[in-house]
Structures are given as C-alpha cells and as structure tokens.
N, C-alpha and C positions, 0 to 999 in steps of 0.2 A: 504494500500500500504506500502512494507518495505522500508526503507531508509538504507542506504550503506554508508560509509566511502572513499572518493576519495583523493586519495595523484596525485599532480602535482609536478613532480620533475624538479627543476632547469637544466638548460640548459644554455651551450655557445652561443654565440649570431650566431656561423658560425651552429649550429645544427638546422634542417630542423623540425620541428614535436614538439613535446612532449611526453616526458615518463610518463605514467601514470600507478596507482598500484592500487588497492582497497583491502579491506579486504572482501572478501564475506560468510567468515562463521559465520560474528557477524552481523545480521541485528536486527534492529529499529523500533518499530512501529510509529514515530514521529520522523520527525525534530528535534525540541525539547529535547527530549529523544537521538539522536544521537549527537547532540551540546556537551551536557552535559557529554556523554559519555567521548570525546576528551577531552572537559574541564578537565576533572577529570582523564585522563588517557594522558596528555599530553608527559609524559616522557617515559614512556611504549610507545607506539606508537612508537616514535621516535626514542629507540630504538630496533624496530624489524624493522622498515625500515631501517636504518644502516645495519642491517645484510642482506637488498635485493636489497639498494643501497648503497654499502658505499661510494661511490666516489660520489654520485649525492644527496644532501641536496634536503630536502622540500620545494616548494615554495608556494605552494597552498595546502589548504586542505579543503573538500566539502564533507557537507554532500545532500545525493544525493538520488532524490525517482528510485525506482526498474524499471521504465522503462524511463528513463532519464539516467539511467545508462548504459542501455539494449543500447540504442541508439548510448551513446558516446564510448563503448564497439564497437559496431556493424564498426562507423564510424572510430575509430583508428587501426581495424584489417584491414579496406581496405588501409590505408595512410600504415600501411608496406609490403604491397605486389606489 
C-alpha cells in the first residue's frame, strides 16, 4: 500500500471545514519511509506550500496510507459542494 503526504492548513476559528492539500506524485512504500521523507525535507515542503497557500500556514501534517487518503479525498469533495 502507498503512503501520501497530507498538509492540514490553519484556519480562523469563524471558517467552517478545512483546507486540505497532498502531494500525490511523491508516494511511499512505508510510513516510515514517508516520516522521514518530511523529516528530511522539512523546508522544501514548506516552501512549495507557501506558493499554494501563502496566506494559510500548516497546521497539521500526515502521512497517510492510499486508501485512507482515497476516503478523506472522497469525504472533503462532498463538504464543498
């Protein structure tokens, strides 16, 4: 199963939801293996989400198996419509 990279981005307390971003052209064969990734690529990361949030900072960051992803994917496209 591949693992995926999940950014939760920061929110006002009056904002209904959450924004959520992943990287999906870098997957993971482990946990482990995606932890480390971030570990080791902390700043990189952070800045290419500035360039897809700049006004919305990181709050959370998850790494995520491929159909747990599938799912919170699935369930955040129904909360914006």
């Amino acid at each position: 199963m591949s693992w995926f990279i999940l950014f939760v981005m920061m929110q006002s307390p009056q904002e209904e939801g959450k924004e959520i971003y992943t990287i999906t052209n870098q997957a993971f064969t482990s946990e482990q293996e995606c932890r480390e990734f971030v570990g080791n690529n902390n700043r990189i990361l952070k800045d290419h989400i500035l360039t897809v949030y700049p006004l919305r900072p990181v709050d959370e960051v998850y790494c995520i198996r491929q159909d747990v992803l599938n799912k919170v994917m699935k369930d955040y496209k129904k909360k914006e419509t």
